[in-house]
N, C-alpha and C positions, 0 to 999 in steps of 0.2 A: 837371243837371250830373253829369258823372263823378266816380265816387269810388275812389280809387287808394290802399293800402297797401302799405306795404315792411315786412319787419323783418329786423335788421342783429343780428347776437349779434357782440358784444365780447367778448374775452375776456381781455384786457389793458387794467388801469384808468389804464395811461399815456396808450392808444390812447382811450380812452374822450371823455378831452374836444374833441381835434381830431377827432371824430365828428362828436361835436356841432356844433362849430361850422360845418362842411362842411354838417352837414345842417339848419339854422337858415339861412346863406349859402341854400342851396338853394331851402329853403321863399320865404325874401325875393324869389327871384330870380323863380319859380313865378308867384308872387301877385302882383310889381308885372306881370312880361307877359299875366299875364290879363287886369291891366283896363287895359292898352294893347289889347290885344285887345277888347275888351268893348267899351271905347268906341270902335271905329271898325267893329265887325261886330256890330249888332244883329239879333236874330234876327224 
């Protein structure tokens, strides 16, 4: 499996927490179409 990093500088701690959340939303979204993926394309 591929392995993919970002990083993001903030520099505004109001901006900081709808970061977060955008990028946790992100991750959830990521992770559940993988294993839709997963389980109907075995390799």
């Amino acid at each position: 499996m591929s392995r993919h990093e970002a990083t993001v500088e903030i520099e505004s701690k109001t901006d900081a927490y709808p970061v977060e959340r955008l990028m946790n939303q992100l991750y959830d979204l990521v992770r559940e179409e993988s294993r839709h993926f997963n389980r109907y394309h075995t390799i």
